[in-house]
DOKENU-323117 format. One record per residue (C-alpha): residue in one letter; chain; x, y, z. Coordinates in nm, 4 decimals, always signed. Layout:
<lomars>
{lomar "A","A",{X,Y,Z}},
...
</lomars>
This chain:
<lomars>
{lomar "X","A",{+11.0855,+13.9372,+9.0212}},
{lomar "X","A",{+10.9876,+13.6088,+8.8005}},
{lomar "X","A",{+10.7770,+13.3732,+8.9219}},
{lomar "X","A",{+11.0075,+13.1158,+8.7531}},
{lomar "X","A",{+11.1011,+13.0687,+9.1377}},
{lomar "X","A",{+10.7920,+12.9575,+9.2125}},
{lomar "X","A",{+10.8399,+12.6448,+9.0010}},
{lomar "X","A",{+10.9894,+12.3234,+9.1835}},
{lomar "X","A",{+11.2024,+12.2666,+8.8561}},
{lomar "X","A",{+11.2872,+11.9458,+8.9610}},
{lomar "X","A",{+10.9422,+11.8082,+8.9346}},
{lomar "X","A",{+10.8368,+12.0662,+8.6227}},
{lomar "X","A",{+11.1511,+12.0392,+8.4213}},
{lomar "X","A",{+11.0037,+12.0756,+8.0739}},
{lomar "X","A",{+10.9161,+12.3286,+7.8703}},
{lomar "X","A",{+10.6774,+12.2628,+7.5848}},
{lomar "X","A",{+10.9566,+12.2172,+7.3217}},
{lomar "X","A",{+11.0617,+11.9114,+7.6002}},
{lomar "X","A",{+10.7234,+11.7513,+7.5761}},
{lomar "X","A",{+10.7171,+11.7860,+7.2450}},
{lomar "X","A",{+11.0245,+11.5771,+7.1939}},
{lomar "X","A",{+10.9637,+11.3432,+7.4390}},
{lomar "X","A",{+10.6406,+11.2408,+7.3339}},
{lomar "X","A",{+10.6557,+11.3146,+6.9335}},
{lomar "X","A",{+10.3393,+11.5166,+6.9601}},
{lomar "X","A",{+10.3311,+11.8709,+6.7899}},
{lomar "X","A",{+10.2238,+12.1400,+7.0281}},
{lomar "X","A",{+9.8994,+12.2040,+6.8760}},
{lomar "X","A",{+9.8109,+11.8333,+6.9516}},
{lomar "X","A",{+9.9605,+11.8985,+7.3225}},
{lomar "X","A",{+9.7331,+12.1513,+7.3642}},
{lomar "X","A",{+9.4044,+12.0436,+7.2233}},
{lomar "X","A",{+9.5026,+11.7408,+7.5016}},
{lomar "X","A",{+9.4720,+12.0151,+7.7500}},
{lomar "X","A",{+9.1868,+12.2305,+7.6288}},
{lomar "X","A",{+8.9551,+11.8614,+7.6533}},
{lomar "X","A",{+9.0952,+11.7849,+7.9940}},
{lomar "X","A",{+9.2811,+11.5027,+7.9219}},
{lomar "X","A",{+9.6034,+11.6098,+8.0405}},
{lomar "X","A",{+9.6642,+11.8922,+8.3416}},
{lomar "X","A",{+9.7851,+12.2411,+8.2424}},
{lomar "X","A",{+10.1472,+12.3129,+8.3474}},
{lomar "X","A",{+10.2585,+12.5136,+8.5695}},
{lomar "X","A",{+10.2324,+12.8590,+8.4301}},
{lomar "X","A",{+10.5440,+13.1021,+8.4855}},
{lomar "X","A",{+10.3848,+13.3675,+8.2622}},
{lomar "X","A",{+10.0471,+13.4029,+7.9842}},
{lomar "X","A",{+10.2851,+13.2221,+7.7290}},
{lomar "X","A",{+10.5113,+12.9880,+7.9416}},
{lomar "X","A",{+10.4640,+12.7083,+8.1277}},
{lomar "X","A",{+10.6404,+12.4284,+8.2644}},
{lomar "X","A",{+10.5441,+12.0685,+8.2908}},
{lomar "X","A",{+10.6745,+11.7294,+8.4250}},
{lomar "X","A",{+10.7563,+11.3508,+8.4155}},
{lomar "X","A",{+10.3876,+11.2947,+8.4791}},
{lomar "X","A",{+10.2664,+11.4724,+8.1409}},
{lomar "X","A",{+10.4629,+11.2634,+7.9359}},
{lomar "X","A",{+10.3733,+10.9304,+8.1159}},
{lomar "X","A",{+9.9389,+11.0561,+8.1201}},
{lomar "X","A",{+10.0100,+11.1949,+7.6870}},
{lomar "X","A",{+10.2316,+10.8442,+7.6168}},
{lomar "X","A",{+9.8849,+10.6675,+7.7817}},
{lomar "X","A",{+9.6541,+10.8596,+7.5979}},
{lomar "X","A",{+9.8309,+10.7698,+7.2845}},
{lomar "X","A",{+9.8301,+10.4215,+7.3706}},
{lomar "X","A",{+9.4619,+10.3458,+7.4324}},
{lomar "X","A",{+9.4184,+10.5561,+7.1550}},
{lomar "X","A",{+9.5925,+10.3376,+6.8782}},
{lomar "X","A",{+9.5918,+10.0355,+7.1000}},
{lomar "X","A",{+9.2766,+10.0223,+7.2309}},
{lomar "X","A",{+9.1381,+10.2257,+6.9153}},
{lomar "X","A",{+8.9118,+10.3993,+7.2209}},
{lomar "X","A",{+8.7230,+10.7341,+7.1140}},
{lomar "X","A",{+8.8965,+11.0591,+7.3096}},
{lomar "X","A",{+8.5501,+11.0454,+7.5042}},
{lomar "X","A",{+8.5940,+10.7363,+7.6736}},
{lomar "X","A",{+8.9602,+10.8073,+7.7225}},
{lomar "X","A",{+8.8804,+11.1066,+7.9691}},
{lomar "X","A",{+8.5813,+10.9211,+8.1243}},
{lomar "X","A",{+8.8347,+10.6315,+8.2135}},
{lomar "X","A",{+9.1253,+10.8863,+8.3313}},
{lomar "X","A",{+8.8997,+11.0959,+8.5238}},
{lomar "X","A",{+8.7403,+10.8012,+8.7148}},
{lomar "X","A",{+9.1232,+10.6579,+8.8063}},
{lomar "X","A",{+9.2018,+11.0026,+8.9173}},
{lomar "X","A",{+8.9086,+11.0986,+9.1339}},
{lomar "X","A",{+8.8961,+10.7266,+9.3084}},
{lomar "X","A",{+9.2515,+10.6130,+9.3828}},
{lomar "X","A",{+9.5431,+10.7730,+9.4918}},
{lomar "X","A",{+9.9028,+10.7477,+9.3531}},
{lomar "X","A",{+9.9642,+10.4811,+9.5991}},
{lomar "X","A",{+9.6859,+10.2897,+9.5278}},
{lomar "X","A",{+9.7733,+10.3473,+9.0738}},
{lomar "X","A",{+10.1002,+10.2518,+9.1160}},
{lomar "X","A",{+9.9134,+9.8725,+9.3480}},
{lomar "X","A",{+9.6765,+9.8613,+9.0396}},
{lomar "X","A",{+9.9581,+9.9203,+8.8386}},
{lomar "X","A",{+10.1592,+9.6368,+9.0034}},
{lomar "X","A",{+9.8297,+9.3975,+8.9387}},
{lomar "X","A",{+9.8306,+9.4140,+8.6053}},
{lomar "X","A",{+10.1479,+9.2909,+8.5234}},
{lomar "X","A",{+10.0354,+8.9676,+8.7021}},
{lomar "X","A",{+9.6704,+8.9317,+8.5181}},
{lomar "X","A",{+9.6730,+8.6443,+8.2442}},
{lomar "X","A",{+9.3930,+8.8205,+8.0793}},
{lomar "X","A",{+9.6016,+9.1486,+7.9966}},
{lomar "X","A",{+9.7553,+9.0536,+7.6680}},
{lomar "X","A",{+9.5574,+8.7226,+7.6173}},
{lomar "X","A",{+9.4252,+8.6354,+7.2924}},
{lomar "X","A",{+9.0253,+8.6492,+7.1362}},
{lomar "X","A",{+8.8246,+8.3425,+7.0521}},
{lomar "X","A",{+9.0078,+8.3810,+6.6491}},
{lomar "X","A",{+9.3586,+8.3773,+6.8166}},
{lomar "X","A",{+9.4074,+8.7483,+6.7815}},
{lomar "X","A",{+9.6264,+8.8802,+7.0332}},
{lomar "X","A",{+9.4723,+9.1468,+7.2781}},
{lomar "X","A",{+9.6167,+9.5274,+7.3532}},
{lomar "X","A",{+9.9095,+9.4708,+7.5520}},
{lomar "X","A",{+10.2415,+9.5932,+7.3708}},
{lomar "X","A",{+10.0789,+9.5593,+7.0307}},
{lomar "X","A",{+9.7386,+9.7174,+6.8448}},
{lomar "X","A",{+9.4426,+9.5412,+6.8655}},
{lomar "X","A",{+9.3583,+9.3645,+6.5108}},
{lomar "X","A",{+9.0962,+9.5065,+6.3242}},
{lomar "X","A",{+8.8248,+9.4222,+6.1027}},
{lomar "X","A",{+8.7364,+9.6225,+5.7772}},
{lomar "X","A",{+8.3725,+9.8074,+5.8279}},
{lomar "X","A",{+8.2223,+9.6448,+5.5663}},
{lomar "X","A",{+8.3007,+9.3186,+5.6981}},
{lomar "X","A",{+8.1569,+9.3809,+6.0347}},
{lomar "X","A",{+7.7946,+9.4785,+5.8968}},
{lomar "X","A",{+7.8136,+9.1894,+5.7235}},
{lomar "X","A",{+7.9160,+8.9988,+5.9759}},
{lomar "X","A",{+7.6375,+9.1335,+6.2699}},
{lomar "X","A",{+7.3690,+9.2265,+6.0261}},
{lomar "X","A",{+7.3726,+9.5845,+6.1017}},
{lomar "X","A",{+7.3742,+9.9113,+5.9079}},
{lomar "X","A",{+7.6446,+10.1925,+5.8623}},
{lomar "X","A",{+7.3828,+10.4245,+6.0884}},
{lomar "X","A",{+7.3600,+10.1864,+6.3680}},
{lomar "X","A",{+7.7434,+10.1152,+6.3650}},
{lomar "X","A",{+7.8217,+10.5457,+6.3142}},
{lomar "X","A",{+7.5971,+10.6067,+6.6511}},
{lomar "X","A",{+7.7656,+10.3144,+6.8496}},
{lomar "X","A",{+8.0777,+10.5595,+6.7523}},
{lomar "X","A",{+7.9301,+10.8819,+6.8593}},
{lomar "X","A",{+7.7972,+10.7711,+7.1767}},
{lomar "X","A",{+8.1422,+10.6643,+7.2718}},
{lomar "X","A",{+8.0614,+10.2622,+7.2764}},
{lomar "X","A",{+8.3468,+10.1583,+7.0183}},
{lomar "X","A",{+8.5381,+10.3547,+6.7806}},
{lomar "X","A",{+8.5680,+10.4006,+6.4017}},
{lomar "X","A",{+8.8527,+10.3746,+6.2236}},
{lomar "X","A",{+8.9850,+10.6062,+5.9656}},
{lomar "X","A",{+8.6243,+10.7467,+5.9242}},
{lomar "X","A",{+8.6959,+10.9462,+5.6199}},
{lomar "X","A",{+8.8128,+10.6764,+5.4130}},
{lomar "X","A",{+8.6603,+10.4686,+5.1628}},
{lomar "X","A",{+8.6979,+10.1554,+5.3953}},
{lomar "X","A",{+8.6866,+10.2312,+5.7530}},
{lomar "X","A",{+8.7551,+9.9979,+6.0223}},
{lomar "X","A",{+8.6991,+9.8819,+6.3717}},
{lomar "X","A",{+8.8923,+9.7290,+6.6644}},
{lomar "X","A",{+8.7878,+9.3383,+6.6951}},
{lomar "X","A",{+8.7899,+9.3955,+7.0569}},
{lomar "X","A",{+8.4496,+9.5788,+6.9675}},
{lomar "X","A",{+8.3148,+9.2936,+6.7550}},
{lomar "X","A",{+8.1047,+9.1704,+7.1000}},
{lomar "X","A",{+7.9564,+9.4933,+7.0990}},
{lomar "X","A",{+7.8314,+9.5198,+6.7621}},
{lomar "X","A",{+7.7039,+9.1473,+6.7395}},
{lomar "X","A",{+7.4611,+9.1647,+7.0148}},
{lomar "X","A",{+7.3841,+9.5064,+6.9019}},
{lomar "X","A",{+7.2833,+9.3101,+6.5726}},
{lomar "X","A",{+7.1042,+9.0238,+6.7397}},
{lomar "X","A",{+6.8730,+9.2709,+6.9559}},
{lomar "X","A",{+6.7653,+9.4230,+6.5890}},
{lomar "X","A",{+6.7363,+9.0762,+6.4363}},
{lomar "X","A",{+6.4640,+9.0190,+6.7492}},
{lomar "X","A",{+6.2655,+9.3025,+6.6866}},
{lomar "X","A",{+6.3941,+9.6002,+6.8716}},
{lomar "X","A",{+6.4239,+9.8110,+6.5319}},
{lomar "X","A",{+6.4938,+10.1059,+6.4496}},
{lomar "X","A",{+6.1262,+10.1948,+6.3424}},
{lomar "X","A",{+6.0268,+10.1332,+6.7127}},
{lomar "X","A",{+6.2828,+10.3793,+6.8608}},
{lomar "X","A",{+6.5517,+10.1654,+6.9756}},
{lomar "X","A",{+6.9042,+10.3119,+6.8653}},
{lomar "X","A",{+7.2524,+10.3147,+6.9991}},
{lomar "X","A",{+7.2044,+10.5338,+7.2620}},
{lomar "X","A",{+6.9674,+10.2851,+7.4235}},
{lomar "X","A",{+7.2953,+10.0466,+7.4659}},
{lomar "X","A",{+7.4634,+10.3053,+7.6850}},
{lomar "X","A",{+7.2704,+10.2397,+7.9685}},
{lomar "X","A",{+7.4487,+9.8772,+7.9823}},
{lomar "X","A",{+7.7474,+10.0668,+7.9894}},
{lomar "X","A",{+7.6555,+10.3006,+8.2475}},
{lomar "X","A",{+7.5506,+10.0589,+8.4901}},
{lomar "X","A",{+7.8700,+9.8239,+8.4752}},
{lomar "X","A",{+8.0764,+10.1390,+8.4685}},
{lomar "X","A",{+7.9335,+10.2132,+8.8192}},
{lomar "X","A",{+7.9867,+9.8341,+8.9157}},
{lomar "X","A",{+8.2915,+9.8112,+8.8059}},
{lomar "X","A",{+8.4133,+10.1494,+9.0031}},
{lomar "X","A",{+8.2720,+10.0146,+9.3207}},
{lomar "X","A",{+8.4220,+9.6970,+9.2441}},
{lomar "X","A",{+8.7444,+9.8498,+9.1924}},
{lomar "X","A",{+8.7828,+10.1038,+9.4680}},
{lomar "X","A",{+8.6836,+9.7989,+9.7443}},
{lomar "X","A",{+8.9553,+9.5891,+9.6124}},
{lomar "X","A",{+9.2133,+9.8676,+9.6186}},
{lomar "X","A",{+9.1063,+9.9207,+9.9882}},
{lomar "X","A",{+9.0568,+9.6009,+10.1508}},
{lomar "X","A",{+9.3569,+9.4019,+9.8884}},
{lomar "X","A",{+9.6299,+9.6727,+9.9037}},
{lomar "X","A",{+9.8426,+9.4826,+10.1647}},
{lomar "X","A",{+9.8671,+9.1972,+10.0093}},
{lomar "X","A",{+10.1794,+9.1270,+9.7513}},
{lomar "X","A",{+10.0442,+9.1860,+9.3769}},
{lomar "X","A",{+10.0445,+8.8303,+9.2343}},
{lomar "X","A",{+9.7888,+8.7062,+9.5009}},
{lomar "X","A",{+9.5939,+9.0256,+9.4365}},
{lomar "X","A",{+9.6029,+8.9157,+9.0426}},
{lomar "X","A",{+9.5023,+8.5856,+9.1440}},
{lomar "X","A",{+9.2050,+8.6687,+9.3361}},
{lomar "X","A",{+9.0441,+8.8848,+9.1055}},
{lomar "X","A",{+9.1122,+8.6508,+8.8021}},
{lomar "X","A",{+8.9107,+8.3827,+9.0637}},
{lomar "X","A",{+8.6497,+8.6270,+9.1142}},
{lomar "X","A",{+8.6064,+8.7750,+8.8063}},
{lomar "X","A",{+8.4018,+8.4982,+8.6287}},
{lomar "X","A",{+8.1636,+8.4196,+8.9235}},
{lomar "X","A",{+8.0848,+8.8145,+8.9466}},
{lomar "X","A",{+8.0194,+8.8371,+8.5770}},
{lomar "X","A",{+7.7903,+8.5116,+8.6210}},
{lomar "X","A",{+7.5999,+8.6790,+8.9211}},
{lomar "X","A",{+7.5697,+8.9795,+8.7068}},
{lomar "X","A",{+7.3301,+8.7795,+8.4463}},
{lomar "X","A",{+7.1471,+8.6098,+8.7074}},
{lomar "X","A",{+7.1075,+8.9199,+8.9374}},
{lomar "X","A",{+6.9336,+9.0784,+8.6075}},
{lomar "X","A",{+6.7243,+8.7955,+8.5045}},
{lomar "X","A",{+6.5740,+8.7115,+8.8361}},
{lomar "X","A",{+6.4875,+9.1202,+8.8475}},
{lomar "X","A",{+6.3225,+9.0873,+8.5111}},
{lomar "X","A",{+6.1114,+8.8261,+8.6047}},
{lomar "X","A",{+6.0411,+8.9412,+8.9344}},
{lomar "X","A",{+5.9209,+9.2737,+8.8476}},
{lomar "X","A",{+5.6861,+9.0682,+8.5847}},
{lomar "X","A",{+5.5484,+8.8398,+8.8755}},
{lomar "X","A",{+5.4854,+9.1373,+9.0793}},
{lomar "X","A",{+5.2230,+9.2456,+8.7989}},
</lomars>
């Protein structure tokens, strides 16, 4: 008997060739998706067949998008699905969901007038230009990559380039070098990462007490309360470290 039955077909009704199309993604590229747990296996009917649904295309067209949108690295792609996965429920994606289409920031423009990932690809700045511009070196900028804090651009070219959403990150990189944290006293780009790690677990508690505590409220006041909030947490951020920096120091 085939275990075909087994599969709801209304909620699996593709088969890879149907992803494939859907999507515009060669199998091979499908796969590799699956093998780095980006994207779920189907549900398997046999070794060589399985059968996959409406939420495969939507979590591959996503992938694609922060990956030539957002110009993020595969790493921090996963890192960002996983943590939306684990915390929220569908319910509570579909609220966040409903959010962002009422946040002034998604789709605003940088400081130059560029216009932000929305519906079209972050600008970009030529490699050489941002070394110039933040006084760093090709090493420094080629770890930032590999630790997953921005993302290179056509690597194997002659003239790479990066996403100026990641400009920020490379400047102060450059300004913490130009003060004396060099590279002959140890400091590299892994160093940065624990900035990263510590606003990632902020910014997940932050996130999962909003979706609890806002989630009956329609999502335009939602919107508006976190675009109220957000600058005065981001200020208490930089004041919460300071005062710890010089508090530990008084305690000497």
């Amino acid at each position: 008997m085939s275990v075909e039955l087994d599969v709801d077909r209304g909620e699996f009704p593709f088969k890879m060739k149907d992803l494939c199309e859907r999507t515009g993604l060669e199998r091979q590229v499908i796969h590799f998706y699956i093998q780095q747990g980006l994207l779920p296996e189907g549900k398997k009917t046999g070794r060589n067949m399985a059968y996959y649904g409406e939420q495969h295309v939507e979590r591959i067209k996503l992938i694609r998008k922060l990956q030539h949108e957002r110009f993020l690295p595969l790493k921090a792609i996963k890192a960002l699905l996983e943590e939306r996965d684990d915390a929220f429920s569908p319910d509570q994606q579909r609220m966040l969901s409903d959010v962002k289409a009422h946040l002034s920031f998604v789709g605003a423009r940088t400081s130059d007038g560029a216009k932000l990932a929305g519906e079209h690809p972050t600008p970009t700045i030529a490699l050489s230009d941002a070394l110039a511009r933040c006084g760093l070196s090709r090493r420094d900028v080629e770890e930032l990559a590999e630790v997953g804090l921005i993302a290179v651009l056509d690597a194997d070219r002659a003239e790479p380039s990066l996403s100026r959403d990641d400009l920020w990150m490379l400047e102060l990189f450059g300004q913490l070098r130009a003060s004396g944290f060099t590279r002959e006293l140890g400091f590299t780009a892994q160093d940065f990462t624990m900035i990263d790690e510590a606003v990632t677990t902020l910014f997940r508690k932050e996130t999962v007490l909003l979706a609890r505590r806002l989630a009956h409220l329609p999502p335009d006041e939602i919107a508006a309360l976190v675009e109220r909030a957000l600058p005065i947490l981001s200020a208490a951020l930089v004041r919460a470290h300071d005062t710890k920096v010089r508090n530990f120091f008084a305690a000497m």
